[in-house]
KEMI-168334 format. One record per residue (C-alpha): residue in three letters; x, y, z. Coordinates in nm, 2 decimals. Each point is the difference from the previous one (the first is absolute). Layout:
<rs>
<r type="Ala" px="X" py="Y" pz="Z"/>
...
</rs>
This chain:
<rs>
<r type="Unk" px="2.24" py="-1.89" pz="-0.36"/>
<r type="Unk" px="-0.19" py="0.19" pz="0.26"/>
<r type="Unk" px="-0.18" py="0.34" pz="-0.18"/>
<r type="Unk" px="0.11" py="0.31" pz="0.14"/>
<r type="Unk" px="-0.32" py="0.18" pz="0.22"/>
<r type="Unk" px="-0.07" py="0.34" pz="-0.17"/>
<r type="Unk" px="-0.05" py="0.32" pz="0.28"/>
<r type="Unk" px="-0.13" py="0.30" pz="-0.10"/>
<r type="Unk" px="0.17" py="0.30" pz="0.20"/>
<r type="Unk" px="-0.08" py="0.37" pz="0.02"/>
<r type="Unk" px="0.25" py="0.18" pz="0.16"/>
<r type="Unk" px="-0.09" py="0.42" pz="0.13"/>
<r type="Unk" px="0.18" py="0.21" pz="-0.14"/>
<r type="Unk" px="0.06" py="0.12" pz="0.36"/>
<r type="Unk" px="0.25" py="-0.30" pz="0.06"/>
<r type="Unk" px="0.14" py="0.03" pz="-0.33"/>
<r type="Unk" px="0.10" py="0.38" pz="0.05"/>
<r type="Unk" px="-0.06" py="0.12" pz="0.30"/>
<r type="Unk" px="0.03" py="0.36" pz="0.09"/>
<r type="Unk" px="0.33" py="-0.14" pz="0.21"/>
<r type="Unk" px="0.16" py="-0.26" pz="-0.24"/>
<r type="Unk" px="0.09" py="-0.35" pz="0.24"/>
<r type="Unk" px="0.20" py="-0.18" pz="-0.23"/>
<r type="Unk" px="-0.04" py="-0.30" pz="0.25"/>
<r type="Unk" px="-0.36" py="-0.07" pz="-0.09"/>
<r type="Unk" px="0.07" py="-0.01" pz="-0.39"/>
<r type="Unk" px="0.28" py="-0.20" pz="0.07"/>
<r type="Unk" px="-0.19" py="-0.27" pz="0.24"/>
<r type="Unk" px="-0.28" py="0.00" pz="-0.23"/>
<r type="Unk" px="0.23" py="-0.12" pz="-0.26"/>
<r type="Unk" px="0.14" py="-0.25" pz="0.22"/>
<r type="Unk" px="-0.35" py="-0.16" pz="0.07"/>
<r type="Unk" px="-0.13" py="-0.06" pz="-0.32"/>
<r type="Unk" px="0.33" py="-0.17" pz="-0.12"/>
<r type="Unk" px="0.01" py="-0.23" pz="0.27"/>
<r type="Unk" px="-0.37" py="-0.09" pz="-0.16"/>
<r type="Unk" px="0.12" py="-0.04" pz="-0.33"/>
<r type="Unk" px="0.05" py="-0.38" pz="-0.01"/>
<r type="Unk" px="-0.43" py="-0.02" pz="0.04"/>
<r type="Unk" px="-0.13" py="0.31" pz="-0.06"/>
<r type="Unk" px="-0.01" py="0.25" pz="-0.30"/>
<r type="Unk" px="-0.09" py="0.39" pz="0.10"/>
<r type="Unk" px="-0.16" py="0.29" pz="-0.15"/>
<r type="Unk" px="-0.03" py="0.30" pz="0.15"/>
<r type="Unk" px="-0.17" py="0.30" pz="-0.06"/>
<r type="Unk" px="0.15" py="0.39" pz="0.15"/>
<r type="Unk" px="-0.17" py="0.21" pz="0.09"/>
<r type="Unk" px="0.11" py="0.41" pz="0.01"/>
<r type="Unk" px="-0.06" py="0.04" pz="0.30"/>
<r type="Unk" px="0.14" py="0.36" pz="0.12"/>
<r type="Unk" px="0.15" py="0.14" pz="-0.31"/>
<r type="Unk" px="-0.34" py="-0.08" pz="-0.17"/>
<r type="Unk" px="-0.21" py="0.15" pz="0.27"/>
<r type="Unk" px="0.21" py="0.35" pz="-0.08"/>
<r type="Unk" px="0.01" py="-0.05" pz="-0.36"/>
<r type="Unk" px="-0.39" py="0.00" pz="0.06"/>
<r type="Unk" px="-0.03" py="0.26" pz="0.28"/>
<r type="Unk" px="0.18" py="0.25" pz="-0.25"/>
<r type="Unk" px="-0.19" py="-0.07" pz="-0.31"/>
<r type="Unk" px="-0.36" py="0.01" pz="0.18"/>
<r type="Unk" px="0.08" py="0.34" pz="0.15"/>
<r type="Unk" px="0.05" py="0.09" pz="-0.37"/>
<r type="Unk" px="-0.32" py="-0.09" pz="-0.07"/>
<r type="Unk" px="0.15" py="-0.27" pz="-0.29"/>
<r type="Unk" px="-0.31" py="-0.27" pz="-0.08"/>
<r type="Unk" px="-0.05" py="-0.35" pz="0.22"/>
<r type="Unk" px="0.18" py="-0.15" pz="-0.36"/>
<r type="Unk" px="0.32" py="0.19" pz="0.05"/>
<r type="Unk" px="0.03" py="-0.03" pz="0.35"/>
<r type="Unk" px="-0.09" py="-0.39" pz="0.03"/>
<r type="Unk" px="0.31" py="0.01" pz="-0.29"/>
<r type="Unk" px="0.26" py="0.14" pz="0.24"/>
<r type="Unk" px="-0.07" py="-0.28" pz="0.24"/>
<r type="Unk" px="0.00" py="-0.24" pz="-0.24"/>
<r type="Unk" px="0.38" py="0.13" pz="-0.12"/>
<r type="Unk" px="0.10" py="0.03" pz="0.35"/>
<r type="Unk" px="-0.09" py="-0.39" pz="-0.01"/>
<r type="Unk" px="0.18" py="-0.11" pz="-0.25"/>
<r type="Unk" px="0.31" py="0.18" pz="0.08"/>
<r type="Unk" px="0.02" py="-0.18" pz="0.34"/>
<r type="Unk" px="-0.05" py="-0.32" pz="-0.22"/>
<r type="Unk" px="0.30" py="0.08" pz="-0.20"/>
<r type="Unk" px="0.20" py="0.07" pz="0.33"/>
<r type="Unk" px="-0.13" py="-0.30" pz="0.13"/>
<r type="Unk" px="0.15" py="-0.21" pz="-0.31"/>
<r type="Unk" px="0.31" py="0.22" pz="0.03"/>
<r type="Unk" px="0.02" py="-0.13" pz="0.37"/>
<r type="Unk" px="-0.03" py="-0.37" pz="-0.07"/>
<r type="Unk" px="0.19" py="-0.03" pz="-0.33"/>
<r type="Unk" px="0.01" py="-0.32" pz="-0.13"/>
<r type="Unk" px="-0.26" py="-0.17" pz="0.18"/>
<r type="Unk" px="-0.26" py="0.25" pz="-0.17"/>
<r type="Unk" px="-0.18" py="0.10" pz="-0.31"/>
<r type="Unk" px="0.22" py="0.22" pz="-0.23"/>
<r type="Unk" px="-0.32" py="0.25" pz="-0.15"/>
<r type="Unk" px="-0.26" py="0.09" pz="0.13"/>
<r type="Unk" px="-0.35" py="-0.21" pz="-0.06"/>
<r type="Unk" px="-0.33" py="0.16" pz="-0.03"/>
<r type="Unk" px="-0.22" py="-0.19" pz="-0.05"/>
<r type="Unk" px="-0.06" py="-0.33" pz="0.15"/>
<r type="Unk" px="0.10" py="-0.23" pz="-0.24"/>
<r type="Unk" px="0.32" py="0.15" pz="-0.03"/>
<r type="Unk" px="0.00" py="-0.06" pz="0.38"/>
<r type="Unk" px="-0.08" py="-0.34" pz="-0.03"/>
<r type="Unk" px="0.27" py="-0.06" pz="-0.29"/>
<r type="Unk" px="0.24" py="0.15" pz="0.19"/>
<r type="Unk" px="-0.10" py="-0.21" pz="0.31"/>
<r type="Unk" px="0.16" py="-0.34" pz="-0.24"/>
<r type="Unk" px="0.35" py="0.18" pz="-0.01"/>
<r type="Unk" px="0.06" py="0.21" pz="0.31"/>
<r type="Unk" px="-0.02" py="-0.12" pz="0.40"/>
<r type="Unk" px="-0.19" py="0.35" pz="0.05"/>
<r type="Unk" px="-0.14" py="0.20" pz="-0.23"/>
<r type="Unk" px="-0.08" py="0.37" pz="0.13"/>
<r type="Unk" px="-0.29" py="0.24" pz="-0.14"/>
<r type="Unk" px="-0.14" py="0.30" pz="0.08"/>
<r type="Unk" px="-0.40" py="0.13" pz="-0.14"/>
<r type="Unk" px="-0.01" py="-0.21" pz="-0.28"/>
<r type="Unk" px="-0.22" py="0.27" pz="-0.21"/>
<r type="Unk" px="-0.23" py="0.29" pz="0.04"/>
<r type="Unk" px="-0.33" py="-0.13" pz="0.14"/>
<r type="Unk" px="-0.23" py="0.30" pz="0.21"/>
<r type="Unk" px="0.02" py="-0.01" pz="0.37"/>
<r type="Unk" px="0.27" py="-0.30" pz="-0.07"/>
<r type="Unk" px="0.25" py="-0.10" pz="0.26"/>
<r type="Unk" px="0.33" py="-0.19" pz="0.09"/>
<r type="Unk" px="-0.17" py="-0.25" pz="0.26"/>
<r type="Unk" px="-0.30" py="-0.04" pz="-0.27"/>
<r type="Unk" px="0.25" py="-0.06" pz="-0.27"/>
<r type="Unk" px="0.17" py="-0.24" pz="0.25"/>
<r type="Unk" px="-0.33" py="-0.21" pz="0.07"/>
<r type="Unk" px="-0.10" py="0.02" pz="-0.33"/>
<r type="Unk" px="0.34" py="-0.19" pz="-0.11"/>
<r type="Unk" px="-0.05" py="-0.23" pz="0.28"/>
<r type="Unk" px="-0.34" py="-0.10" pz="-0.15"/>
<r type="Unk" px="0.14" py="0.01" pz="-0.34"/>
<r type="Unk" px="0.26" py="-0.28" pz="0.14"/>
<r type="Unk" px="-0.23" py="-0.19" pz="0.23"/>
<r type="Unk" px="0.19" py="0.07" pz="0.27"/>
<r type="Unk" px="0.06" py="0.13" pz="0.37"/>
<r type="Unk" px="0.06" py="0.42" pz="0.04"/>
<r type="Unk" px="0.25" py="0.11" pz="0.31"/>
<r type="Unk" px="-0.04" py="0.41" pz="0.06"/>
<r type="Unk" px="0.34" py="0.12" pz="0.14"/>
<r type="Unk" px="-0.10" py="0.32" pz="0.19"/>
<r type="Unk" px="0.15" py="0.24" pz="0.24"/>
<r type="Unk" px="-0.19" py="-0.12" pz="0.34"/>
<r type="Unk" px="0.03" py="-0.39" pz="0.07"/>
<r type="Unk" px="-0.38" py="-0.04" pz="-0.11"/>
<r type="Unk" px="-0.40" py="0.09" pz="0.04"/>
<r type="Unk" px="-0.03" py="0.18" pz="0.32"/>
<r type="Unk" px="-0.38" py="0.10" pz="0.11"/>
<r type="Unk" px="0.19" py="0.40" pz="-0.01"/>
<r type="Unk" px="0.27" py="0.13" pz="-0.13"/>
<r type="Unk" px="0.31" py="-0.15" pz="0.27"/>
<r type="Unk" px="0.19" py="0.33" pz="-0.16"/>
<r type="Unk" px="-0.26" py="0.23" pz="0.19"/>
<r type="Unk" px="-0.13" py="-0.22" pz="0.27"/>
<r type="Unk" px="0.25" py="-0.22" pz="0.19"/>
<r type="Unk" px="-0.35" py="-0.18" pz="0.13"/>
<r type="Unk" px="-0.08" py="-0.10" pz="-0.32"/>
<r type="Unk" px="0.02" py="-0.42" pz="-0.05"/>
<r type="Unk" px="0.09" py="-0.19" pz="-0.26"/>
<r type="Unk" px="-0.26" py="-0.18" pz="-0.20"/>
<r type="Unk" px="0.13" py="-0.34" pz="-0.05"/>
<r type="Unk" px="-0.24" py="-0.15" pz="-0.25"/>
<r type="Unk" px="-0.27" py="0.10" pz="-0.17"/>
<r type="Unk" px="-0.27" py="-0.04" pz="-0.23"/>
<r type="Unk" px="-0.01" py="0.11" pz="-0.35"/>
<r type="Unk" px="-0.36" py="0.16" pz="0.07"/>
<r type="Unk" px="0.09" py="0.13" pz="0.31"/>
<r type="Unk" px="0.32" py="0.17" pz="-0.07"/>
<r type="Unk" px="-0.19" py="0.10" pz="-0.36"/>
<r type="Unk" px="-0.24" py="0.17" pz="0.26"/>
<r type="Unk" px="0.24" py="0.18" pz="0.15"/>
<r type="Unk" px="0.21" py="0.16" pz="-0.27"/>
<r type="Unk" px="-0.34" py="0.08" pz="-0.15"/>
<r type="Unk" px="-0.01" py="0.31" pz="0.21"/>
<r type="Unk" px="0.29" py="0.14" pz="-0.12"/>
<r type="Unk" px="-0.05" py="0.23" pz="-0.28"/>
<r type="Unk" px="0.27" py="-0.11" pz="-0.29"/>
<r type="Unk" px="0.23" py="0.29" pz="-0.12"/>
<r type="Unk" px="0.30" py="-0.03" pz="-0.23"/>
<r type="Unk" px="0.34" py="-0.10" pz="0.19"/>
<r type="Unk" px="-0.25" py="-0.07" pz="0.35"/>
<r type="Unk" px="0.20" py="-0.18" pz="0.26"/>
<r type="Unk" px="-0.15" py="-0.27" pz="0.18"/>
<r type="Unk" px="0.07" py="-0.37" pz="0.04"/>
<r type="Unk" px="-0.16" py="-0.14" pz="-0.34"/>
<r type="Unk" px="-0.24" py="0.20" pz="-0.15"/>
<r type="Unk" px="-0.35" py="-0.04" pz="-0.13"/>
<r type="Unk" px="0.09" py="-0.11" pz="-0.36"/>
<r type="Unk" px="0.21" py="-0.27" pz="0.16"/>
<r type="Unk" px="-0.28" py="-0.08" pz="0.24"/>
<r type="Unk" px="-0.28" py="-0.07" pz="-0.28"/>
<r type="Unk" px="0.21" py="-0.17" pz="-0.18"/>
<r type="Unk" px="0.15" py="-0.24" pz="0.23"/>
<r type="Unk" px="-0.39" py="-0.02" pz="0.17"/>
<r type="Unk" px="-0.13" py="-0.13" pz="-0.37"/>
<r type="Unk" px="0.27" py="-0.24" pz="-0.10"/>
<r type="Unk" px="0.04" py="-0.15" pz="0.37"/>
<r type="Unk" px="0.40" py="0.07" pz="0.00"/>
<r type="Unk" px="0.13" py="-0.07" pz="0.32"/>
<r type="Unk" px="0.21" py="0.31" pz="0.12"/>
<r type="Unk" px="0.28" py="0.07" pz="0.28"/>
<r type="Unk" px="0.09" py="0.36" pz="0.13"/>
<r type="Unk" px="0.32" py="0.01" pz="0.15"/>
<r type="Unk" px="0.25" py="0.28" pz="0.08"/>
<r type="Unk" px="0.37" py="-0.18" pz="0.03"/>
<r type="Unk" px="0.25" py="-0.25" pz="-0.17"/>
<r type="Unk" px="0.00" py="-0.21" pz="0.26"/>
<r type="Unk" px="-0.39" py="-0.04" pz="-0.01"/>
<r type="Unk" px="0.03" py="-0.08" pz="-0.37"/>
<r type="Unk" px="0.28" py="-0.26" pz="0.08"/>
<r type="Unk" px="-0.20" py="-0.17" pz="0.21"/>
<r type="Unk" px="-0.33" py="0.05" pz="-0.23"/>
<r type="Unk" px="0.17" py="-0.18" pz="-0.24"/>
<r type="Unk" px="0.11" py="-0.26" pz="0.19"/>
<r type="Unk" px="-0.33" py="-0.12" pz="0.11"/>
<r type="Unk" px="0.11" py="0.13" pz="0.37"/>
<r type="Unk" px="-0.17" py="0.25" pz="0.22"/>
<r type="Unk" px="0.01" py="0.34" pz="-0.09"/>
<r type="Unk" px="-0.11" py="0.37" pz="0.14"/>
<r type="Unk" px="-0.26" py="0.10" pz="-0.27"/>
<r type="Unk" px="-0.35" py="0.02" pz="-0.09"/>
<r type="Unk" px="-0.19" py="-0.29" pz="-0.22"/>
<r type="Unk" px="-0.27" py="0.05" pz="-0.19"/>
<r type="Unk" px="-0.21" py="-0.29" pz="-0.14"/>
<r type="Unk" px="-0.30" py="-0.14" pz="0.06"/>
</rs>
């Protein structure tokens, strides 16, 4: 019997909940991994995206400690994460893991098992958690984003900007590098994930569509951004 290939997934929080809810992309994300579940076993890792970035924006302006407001995006989190298992019913965990054996437990009964920060950990984040998981696995790490990959700017601000491709792990750990990290920060993958997946040599995709993560899993050609070697 042929053993079922373990992906690590963190999915923003920004395609989760957007500030315009489009059903259709929950709904075709869904869709993808089950046509995956006869080889592959998934778990993935929301982020807050919005809803944590205003949980965070209100409490700094109260002038509430780095603890309390790394807290609120941690809840915002795990409250997509319980959507998230709400959404996909009986293909998904039933509580909540948080910590990653539970994960892993949870990975022997469920087709997908969905998280979100696992515990309090300072300047801790969703894609860190994520790449930290897919290093705890052994395994491969997929970053579902808003924008279909790396681009050398942001292709939201500058229609000139290009995608990256792929990419090394020192380079692309070079270029997030200047990026000063701040709670709920919005960027591709961010510099926890980056060290991370540098030191442990985790082979990484960026994409920003279902049908790119279709194809991703089917070994086919895909719009995205490696980075490996």
């Amino acid at each position: 019997m042929k053993k079922e290939k373990v992906i690590v997934i963190s999915l923003g929080g920004s395609i989760i909940m957007p500030v315009k809810q489009d059903f259709k992309i929950l709904d075709g994300f869904k869709r993808v991994l089950r046509k995956h579940y006869n080889n592959h076993r998934f778990v993935v890792v929301c982020g807050g995206g919005s809803i944590a970035r205003k949980y965070i924006d209100a409490l700094a302006k109260e002038g509430k400690s780095k603890y309390e407001i790394a807290m609120a995006g941690i809840r915002a989190t795990r409250m997509n994460a319980l959507f998230m298992i709400q959404f996909f019913g009986k293909d998904a965990n039933v509580k909540l893991p948080l910590n990653m054996e539970q994960v892993e437990n949870d990975l022997k009964k469920n087709k997908v098992v969905f998280c979100g920060a696992l515990r309090f950990a300072p300047s801790s984040t969703t894609d860190g958690t994520a790449s930290k998981l897919a290093h705890f696995l052994n395994t491969e790490f997929i970053n579902i984003t808003n924008v279909p990959g790396l681009y050398t700017e942001d292709p939201r601000k500058n229609k000139n900007a290009k995608l990256i491709p792929k990419i090394s792990w020192k380079d692309f750990n070079n270029m997030i590098k200047k990026i000063k990290f701040h709670a709920g920060q919005h960027f591709v993958l961010d510099q926890q994930a980056s060290n991370i997946i540098r030191k442990n040599r985790i082979r990484t995709y960026i994409i920003g569509s279902n049908f790119a993560l279709d194809n991703l899993l089917k070994g086919k050609k895909f719009i995205g951004t490696i980075i490996s070697g």
